[in-house]
N, C-alpha and C positions, 0 to 999 in steps of 0.2 A: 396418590398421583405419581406416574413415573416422568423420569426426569432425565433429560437429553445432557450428557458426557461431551462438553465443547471444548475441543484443546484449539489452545490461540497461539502459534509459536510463529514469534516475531523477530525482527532482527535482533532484539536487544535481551530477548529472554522467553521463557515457554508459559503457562498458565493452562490452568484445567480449571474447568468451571463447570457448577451444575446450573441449567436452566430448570425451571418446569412448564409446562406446557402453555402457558402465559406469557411466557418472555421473563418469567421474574429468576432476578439470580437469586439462588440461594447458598452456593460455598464458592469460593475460591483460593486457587493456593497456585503460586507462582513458584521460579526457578530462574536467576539470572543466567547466562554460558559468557565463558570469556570469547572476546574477541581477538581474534590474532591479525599482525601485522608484520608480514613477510618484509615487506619495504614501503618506502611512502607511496600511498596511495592504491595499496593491496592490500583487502581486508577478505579474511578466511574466517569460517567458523569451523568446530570439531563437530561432523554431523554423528559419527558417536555419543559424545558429550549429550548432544542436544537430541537423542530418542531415549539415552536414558532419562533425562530430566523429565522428559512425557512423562516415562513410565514413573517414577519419583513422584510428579507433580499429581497425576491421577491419583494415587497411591494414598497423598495428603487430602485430596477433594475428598475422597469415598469417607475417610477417615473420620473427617471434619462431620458429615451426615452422618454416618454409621450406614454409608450406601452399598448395596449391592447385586448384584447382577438384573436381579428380577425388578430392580425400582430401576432398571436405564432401560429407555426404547433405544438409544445407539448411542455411540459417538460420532460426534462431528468435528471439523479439522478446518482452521480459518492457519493462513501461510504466509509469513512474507513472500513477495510473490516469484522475482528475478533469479536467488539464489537458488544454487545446482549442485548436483554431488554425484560421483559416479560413484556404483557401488558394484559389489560382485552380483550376481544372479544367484550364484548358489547360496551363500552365506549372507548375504545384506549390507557385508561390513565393506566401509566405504575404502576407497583405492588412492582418498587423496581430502584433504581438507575440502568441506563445501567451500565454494568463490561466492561472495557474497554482492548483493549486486550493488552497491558501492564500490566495488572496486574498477580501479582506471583499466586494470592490465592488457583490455581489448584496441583501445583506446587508438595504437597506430594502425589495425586492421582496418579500426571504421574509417580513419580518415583516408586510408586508401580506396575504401571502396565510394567513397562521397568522392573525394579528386575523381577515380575512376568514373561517375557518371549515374551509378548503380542507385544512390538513394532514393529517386523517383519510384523507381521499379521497386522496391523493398520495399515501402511504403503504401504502394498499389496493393499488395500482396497483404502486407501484415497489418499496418496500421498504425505504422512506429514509427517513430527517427530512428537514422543509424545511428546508436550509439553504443558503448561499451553497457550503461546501466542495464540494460538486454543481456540475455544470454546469451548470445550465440558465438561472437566475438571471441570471450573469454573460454568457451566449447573449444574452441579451436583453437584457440590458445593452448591448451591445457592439453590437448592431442598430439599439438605439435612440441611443443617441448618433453613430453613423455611419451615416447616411445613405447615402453610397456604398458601403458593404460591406454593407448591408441588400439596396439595389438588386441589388449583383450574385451576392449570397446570392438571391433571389426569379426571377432573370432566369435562373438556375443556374449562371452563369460560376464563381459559388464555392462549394465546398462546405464543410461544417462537419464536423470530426474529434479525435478524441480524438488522443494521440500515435502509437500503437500504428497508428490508421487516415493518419495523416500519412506516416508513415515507409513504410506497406506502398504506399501510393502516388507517393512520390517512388520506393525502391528497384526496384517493377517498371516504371518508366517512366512511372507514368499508367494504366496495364494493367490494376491493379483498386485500388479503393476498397471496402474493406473493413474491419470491426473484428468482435472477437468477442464473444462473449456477457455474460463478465465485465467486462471494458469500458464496454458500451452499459449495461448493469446498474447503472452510476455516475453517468449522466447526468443523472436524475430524470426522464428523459424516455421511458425502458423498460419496457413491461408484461411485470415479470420471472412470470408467471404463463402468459401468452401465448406469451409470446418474439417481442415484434414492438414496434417503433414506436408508442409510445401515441399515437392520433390527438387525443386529448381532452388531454393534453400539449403536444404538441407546438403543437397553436391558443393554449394558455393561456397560453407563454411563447413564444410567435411565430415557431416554428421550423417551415418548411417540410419535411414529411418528406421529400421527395427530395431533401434538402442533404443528408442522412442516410448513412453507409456503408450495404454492405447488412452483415448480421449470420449470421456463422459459428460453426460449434464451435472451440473453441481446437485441436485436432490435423487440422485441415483444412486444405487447401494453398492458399496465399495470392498465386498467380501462381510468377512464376520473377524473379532476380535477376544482376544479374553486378556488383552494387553499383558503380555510378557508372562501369562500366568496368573496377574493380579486377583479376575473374574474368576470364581466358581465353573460356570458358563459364559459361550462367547452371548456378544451382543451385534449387532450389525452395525460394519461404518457404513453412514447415509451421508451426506453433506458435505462437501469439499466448494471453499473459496479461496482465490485469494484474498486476503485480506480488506484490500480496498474498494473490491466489488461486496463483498460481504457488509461491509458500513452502509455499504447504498441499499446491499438489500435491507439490511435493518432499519434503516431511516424510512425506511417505505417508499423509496424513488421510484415507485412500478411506471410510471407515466411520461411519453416524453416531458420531457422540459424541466423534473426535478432533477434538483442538483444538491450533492451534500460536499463537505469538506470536513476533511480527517486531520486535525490539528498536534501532531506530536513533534519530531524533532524536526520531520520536513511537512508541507502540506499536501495534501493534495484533495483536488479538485474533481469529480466525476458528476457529469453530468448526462442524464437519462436520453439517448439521440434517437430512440425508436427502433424500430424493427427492419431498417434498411441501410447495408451498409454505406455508407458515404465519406468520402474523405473529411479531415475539419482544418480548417483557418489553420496557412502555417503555423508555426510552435504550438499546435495541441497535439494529441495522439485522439486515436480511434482506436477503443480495444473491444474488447467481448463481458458486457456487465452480467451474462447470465444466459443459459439456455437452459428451455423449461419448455418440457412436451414435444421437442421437433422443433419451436421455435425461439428465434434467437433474439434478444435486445443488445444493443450497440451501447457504449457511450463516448462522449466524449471526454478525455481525462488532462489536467494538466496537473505537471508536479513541481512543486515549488522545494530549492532544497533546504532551503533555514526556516523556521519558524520559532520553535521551542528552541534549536542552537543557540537562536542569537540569542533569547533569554537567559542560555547557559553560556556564551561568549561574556555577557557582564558579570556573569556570576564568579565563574573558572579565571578568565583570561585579565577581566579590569580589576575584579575585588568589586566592584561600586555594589554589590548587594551580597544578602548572605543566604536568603533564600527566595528560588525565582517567585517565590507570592509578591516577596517585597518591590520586585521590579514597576507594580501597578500604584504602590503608595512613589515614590519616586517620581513618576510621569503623570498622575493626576498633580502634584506640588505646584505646577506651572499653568498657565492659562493657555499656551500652544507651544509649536514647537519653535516658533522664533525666527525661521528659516534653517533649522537645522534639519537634514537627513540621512541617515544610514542607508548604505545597499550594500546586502547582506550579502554578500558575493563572497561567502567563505569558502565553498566550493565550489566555485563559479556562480553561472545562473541557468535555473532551469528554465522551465516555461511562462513564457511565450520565447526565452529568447535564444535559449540555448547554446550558451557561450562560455564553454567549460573553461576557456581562460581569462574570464574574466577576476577582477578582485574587488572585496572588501573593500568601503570608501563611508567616510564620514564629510558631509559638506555644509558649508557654511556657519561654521563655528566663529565662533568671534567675541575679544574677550568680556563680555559678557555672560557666552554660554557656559553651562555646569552639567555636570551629570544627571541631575534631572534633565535636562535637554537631549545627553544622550540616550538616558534612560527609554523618553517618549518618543525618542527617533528609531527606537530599535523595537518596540512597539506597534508603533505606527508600520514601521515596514511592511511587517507580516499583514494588516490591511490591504496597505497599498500592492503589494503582489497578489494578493486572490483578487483585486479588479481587474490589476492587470490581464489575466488568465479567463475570469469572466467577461470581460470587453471582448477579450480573441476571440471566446467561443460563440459571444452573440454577433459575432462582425455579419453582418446583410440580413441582421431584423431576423433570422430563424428561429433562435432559442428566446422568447421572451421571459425573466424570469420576474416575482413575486416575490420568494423564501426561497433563501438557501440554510440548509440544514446542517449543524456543527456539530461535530464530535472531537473527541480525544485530550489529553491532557492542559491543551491551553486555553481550552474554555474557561476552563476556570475563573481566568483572567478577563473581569467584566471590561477592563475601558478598551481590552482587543476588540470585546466580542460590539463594541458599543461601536470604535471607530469602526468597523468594519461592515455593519449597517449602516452609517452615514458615507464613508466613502461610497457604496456600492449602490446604494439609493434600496436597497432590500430589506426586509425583516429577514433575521438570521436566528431559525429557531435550536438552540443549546439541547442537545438530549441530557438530559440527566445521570445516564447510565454512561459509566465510562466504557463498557468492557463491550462498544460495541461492535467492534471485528467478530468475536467471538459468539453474540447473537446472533449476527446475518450467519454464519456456518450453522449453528442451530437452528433456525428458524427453516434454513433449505432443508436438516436432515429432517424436521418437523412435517414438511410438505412433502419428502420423497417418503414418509412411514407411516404418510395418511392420517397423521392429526388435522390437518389442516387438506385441503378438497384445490383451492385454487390460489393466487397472487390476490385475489379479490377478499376471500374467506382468510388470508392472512394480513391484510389490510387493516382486519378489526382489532388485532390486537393491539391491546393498551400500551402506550406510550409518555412517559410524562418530559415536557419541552420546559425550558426557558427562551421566552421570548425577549428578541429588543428588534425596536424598531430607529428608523434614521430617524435623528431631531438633528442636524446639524445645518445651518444657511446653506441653499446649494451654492452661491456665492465662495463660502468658506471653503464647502468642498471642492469646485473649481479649482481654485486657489491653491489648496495645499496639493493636489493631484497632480497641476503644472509643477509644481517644484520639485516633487517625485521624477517624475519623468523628464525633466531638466537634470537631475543628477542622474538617473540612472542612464543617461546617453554622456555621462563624464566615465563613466567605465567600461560602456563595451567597446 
């Protein structure tokens, strides 16, 4: 059985994985990359650094099977999604540290162009807030302080890329330059309605559109590879996602109204909104979850920025635990939270509210509470924000939901995954498989190289869930929901 080559390169490190034609992993082999920090609240990565760790990290996958060329139908390519890198055209080799989309450094562009009036229209167009986490901002940024990498962005010796579009052009030699829909969707520089290069964009934050990839459906063939030399023979790249449309596709959201949630340092939230673009409920986004055949599905996304932080905020910053498992024995200790809440406002707040200067707050402490209280306040939080964000997206009865679908490392943690079915009144089905970015990017090269025939015919494949469903009094839930939301209007 041959076996699809998924590289998952994330903000935090690279991974090469083999699937087989089932969905089932069978190797993996990771690679951290450092992070750089120019000044506070500028975060760069070395996009060098991080295509050689592909090539490294493949290098260990094959290794691990004894894989080679003739057992891969392709590789496929799952991306942190915002981060950008300009590189040369002719050599590949990048002109400047990727910007990573964490970083603030746009941050007084966007608020000019909000004071100036523009967000409405931006928003029309792409499907976004203005905000720095976007590319586009930081695009201009990085033009306008370099003068030399403006020049030769303008002259076209360099072009501009997401990671996803860096990597498919280093792996096929230079061969194409390309990214895909979900991707470009991230920019703030994409008319997700069109499916084309906003020109009205692009002038407005100084971005020459033929610095631009061109733009594909994520299960379309992305040249051929033989990664750096690794392969005997190339193999074809099929599959390109970003990352958190990739989760959805694996979760199997083909249908409006599924919704999954990707639980790692921040959350996020993507929900299936059909085949019609429409705006969503202030503080959500509208992006592009997928085009497949001509046609396009929507969803709506919200992102939440703490989740796993705060679990490493007690760990790092209090000492109260030593490893974040321990955080769940801690907060089970107690019978509630006492009145105690955390708003995890470490780097502000994302959505619904979007109030990048907001802070961190602990309330209602009093000398009876203990670190078990904090423990379950910090907890608890990560619940109470995906309601928050699932309320916004159901506002006027459109999106009814049933199950939402969890992934990524803080599943783990059952009284999350339990409060989070009681606050939300949902069953929240746990996948099993953590590595699921890197699925959803195989599963699409799976369907672009014709294992798989349609969304329907890939529907069937096996999946194994942890379910929990609400047992809590809605009473209770009431209850603890108004005191969230009591605190969290003490911070913004």
């Amino acid at each position: 059985m041959q076996h699809i080559l998924a590289v998952d390169q994330s903000t935090s490190g690279t991974k090469a994985l083999l699937f087989d034609a089932t969905g089932k992993l069978t190797a993996a082999s990771s690679i951290s990359h450092r992070q750089h920090y120019p000044r506070p609240g500028w975060v760069e990565h070395d996009a060098e650094e991080i295509y050689r760790n592909v090539v490294e990290a493949v290098r260990s996958v094959l290794e691990k099977r004894g894989a080679r060329a003739q057992d891969l139908l392709c590789l496929s390519i799952a991306n942190q999604r915002e981060t950008f890198v300009v590189f040369d055209r002719a050599t590949g080799r990048p002109l400047h540290n990727a910007i990573v989309w964490q970083c603030r450094r746009g941050s007084e562009l966007c608020e000019r162009l909000i004071e100036g009036g523009q967000g409405d229209d931006i928003r029309r167009i792409t499907g976004l807030q203005v905000d720095t986490y976007f590319s586009a901002s930081k695009i201009k940024w990085l033009l306008d302080s370099r003068p030399d990498i403006r020049q030769a962005v303008l002259s076209g010796r360099a072009l501009i890329g997401t990671m996803d579009a860096y990597l498919v052009f280093r792996l096929t030699g230079g061969a194409v330059f390309a990214t895909d829909h979900t991707n470009a969707s991230r920019t703030l520089l994409y008319d997700i309605g069109k499916l084309r290069w906003s020109k009205k964009l692009c002038d407005l934050f100084g971005v020459p559109a033929y610095s631009l990839p061109e733009v594909r459906e994520s299960s379309a063939e992305y040249g051929e590879t033989t990664v750096d030399g690794l392969l005997e023979q190339s193999i074809p790249v099929c599959g390109v996602m970003g990352d958190q449309q990739a989760a959805l596709f694996a979760q199997g959201c083909f249908s409006p109204g599924a919704a999954k949630v990707t639980l790692g340092t921040g959350a996020f939230i993507l929900l299936n909104a059909g085949r019609h673009f429409r705006p969503a409920e202030q503080g959500i986004l509208t992006t592009i979850a997928w085009v497949y055949r001509g046609e396009t599905t929507y969803a709506f996304e919200g992102s939440i920025n703490c989740a796993g932080a705060t679990i490493s905020w007690l760990q790092d910053q209090l000492g109260l635990i030593d490893d974040p498992s321990a955080s769940e024995k801690l907060a089970t200790a107690i019978p509630d939270n006492d009145g105690v809440y955390l708003v995890p406002a470490f780097a502000g707040l994302g959505a619904p509210y979007w109030k990048q200067d907001a802070r961190a707050a602990i309330l209602g402490l009093t000398l009876h509470s203990s670190r078990h209280h904090i423990a379950r306040a910090a907890l608890e939080s990560i619940a109470y924000q995906i309601r928050d964000v699932l309320d916004t997206m159901a506002a006027g009865g459109r999106v009814p939901l049933e199950v939402i679908r969890a992934d990524g490392g803080v599943v783990h943690n059952a009284f999350v995954m339990q409060f989070t079915a009681d606050l939300t009144g949902l069953r929240v089905r746990v996948s099993t498989l953590q590595d699921v970015t890197a699925l959803g990017a195989a599963m699409a090269g799976a369907l672009g190289m014709g294992v798989y025939s349609s969304l329907t015919d890939l529907d069937q494949m096996p999946r194994e869930f942890v379910d929990y469903s609400p047992a809590m009094a809605p009473e209770v839930v009431a209850s603890n929901y108004a005191g969230w939301r009591a605190a969290v209007q003490r911070v913004l």
